[in-house]
C-alpha positions as a Python dict, from the first residue, in 0.01 Angstrom:
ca = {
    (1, 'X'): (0, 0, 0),
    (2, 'X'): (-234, 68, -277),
    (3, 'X'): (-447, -270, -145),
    (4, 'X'): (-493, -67, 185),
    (5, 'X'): (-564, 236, 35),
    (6, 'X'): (-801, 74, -179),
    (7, 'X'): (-991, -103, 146),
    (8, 'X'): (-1017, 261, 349),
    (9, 'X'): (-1151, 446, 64),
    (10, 'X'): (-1566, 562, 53),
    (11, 'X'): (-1717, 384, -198),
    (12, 'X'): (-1798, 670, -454),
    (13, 'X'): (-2158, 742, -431),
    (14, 'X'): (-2366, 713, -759),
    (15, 'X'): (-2708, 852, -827),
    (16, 'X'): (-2918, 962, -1078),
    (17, 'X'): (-3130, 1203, -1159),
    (18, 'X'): (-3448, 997, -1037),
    (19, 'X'): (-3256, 1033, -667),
    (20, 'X'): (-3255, 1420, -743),
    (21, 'X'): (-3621, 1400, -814),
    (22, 'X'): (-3743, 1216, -554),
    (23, 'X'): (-3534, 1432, -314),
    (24, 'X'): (-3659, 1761, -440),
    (25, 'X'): (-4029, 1656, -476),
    (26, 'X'): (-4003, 1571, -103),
    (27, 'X'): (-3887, 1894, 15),
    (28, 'X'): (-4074, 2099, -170),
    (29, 'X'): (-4390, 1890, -43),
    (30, 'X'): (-4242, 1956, 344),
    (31, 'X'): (-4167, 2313, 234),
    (32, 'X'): (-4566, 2352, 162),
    (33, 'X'): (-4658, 2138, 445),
    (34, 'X'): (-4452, 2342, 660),
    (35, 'X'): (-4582, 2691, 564),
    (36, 'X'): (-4956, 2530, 590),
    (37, 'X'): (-4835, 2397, 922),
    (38, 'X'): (-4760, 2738, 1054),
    (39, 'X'): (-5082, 2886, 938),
    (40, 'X'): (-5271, 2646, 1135),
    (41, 'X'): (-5038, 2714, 1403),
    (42, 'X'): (-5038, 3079, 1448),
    (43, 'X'): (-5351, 3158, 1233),
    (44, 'X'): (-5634, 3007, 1354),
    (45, 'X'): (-5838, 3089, 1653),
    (46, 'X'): (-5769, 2984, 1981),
    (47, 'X'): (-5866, 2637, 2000),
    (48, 'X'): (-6225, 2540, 2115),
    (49, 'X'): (-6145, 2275, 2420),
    (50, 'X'): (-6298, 2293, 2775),
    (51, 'X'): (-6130, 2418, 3058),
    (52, 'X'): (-5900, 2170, 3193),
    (53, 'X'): (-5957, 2033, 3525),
    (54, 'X'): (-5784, 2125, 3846),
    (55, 'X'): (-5699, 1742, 3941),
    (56, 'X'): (-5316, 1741, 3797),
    (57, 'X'): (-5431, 1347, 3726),
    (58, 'X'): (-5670, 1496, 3466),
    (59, 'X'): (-5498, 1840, 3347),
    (60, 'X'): (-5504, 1739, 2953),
    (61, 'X'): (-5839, 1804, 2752),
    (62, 'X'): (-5916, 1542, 2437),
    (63, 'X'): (-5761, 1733, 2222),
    (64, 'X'): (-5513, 1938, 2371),
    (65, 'X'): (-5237, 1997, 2211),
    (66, 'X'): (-4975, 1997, 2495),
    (67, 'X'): (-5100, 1657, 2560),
    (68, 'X'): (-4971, 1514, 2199),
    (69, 'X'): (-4656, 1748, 2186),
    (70, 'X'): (-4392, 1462, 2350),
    (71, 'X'): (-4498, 1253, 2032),
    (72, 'X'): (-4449, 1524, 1813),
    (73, 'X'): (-4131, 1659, 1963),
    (74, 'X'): (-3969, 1283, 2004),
    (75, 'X'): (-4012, 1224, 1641),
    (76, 'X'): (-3900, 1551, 1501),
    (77, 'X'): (-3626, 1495, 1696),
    (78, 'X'): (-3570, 1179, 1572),
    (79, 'X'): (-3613, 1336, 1177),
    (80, 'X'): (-3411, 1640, 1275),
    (81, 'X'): (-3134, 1423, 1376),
    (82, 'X'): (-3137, 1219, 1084),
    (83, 'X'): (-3144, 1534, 809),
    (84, 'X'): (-2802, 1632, 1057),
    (85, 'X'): (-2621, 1323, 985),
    (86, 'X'): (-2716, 1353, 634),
    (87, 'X'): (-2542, 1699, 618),
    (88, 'X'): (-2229, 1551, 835),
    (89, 'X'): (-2224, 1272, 572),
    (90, 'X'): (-2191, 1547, 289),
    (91, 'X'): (-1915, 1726, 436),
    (92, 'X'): (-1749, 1406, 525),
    (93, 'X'): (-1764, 1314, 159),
    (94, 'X'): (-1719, 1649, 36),
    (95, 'X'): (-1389, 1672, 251),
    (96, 'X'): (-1266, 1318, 181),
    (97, 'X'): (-1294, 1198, 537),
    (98, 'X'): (-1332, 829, 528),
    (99, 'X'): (-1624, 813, 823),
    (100, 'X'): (-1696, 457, 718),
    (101, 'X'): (-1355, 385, 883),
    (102, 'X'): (-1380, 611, 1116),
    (103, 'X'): (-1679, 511, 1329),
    (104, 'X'): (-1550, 118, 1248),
    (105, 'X'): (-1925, 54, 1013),
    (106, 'X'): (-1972, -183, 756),
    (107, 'X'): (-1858, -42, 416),
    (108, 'X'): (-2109, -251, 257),
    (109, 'X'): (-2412, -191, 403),
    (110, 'X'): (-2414, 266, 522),
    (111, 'X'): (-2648, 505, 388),
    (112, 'X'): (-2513, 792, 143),
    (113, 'X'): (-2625, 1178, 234),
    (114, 'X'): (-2861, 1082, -35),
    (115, 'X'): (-3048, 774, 99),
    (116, 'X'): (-3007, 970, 426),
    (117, 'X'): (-3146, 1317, 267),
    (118, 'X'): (-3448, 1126, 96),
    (119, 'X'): (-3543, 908, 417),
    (120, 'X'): (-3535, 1201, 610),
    (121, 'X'): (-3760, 1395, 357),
    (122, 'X'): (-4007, 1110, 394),
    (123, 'X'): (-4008, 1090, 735),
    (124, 'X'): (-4062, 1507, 742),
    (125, 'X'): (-4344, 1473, 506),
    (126, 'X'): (-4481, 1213, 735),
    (127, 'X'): (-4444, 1430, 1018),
    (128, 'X'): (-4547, 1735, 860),
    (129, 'X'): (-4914, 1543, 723),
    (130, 'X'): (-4965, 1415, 1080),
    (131, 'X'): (-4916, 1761, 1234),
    (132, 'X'): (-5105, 1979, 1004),
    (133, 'X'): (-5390, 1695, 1016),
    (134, 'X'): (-5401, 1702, 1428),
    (135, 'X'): (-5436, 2061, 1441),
    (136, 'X'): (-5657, 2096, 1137),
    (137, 'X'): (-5879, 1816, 1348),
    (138, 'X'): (-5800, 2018, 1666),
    (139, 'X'): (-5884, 2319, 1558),
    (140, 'X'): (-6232, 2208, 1400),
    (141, 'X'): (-6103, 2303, 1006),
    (142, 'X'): (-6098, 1983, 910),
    (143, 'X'): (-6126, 1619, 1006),
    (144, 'X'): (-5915, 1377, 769),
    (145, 'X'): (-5976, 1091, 976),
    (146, 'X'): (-6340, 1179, 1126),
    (147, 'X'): (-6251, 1131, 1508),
    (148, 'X'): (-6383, 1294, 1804),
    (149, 'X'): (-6000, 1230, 2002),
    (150, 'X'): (-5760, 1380, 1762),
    (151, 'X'): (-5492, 1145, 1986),
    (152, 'X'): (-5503, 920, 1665),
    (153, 'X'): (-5315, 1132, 1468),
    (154, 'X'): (-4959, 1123, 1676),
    (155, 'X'): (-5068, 725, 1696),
    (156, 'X'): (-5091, 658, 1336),
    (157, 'X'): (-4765, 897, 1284),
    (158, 'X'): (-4608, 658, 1535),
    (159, 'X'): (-4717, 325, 1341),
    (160, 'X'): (-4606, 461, 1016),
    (161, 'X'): (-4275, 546, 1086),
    (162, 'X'): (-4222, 228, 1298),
    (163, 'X'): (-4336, 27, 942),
    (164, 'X'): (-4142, 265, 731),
    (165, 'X'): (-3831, 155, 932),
    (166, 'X'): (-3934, -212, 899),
    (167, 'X'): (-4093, -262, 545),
    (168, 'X'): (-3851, -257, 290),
    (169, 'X'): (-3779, -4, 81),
    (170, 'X'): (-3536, 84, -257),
    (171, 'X'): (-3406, 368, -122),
    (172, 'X'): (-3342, 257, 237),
    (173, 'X'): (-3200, -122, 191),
    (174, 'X'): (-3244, -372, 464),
    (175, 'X'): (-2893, -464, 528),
    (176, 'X'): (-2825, -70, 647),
    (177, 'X'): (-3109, -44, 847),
    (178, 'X'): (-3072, -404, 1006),
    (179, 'X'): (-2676, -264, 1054),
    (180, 'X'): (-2867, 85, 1234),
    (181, 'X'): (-3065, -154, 1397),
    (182, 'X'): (-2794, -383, 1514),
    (183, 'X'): (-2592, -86, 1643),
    (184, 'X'): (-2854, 88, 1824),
    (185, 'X'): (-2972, -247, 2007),
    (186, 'X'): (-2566, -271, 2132),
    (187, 'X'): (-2590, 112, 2208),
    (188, 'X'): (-2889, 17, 2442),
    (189, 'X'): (-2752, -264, 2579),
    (190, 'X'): (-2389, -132, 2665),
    (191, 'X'): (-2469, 15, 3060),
    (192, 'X'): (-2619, -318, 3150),
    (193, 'X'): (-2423, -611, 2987),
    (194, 'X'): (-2107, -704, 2731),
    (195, 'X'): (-2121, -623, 2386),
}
């Protein structure tokens, strides 16, 4: 009994006060980030584009924002998703529900609400820098990256978080993400062939 007991318990999770850091020098960047996001957003003038064209082929200006937004919208989706399951993993540890067991992972190799808190705080701040830097650019504040098509700000955002989810780093091991990976490439694969 206690031998199964011992194999379905969470591994306790231990951090220290470097992890608290980290995590609360993220969010208080993506807190600033954010309110300098929204002052682009809703302060500024209305931005200086040409009027689009009345081909549906060719609706988008170069810097139009509408034409960037999918980007945007996929990957905060992604980030929103992934400070979620952060929060489900703290009430699942909070509440002693064993959710390793549960959704059948590996008990080795699953991210904490920590790990997932402080990956999704980079990947805001990522998101946050990209955004404020596109409409700084498409708004003709500022230029970080001193392009005419502000397009290359969604594209670099894009790159980076592809090599942030391939590079390794301490607080997001490789054996959990090649586990995400792993189950996400049989979550794709399920409609059209055995698992």
């Amino acid at each position: 009994r206690t031998l199964a007991v011992s194999r379905l318990q969470t591994p306790r999770l231990q951090y220290t006060h470097i992890d608290v850091f980290v995590l609360a020098l993220f969010l208080g960047i993506n807190i600033t980030l954010l309110i300098f996001l929204l002052v682009l957003y809703f302060g500024s003038s209305t931005l200086d584009i040409t009027t689009p064209h009345t081909n549906p082929m060719f609706r988008f200006t170069v810097n139009d924002p509408e034409a960037v937004m999918p980007v945007y919208r996929g990957l905060g989706l992604f980030i929103l998703f992934l400070w979620f399951w952060g929060g489900c993993l703290l009430v699942w540890q909070k509440n002693s529900i064993n959710h390793v067991y549960l959704f059948d992972l590996d008990a080795n190799h699953f991210l904490s609400w920590l790990e997932t808190y402080k990956a999704a705080s980079v990947l805001s701040c990522m998101w946050l820098f990209s955004a404020v830097c596109y409409l700084g650019a498409a708004h003709g504040i500022f230029n970080l990256l001193r392009v005419h098509n502000t397009s290359v700000y969604p594209l670099t955002l894009f790159v980076s978080i592809i090599v942030f989810l391939v590079v390794p780093l301490p607080f997001l091991p490789w054996s959990t993400r090649k586990t995400l990976l792993y189950t996400l490439m049989h979550l794709l694969i399920t409609p059209f062939g055995e698992v």
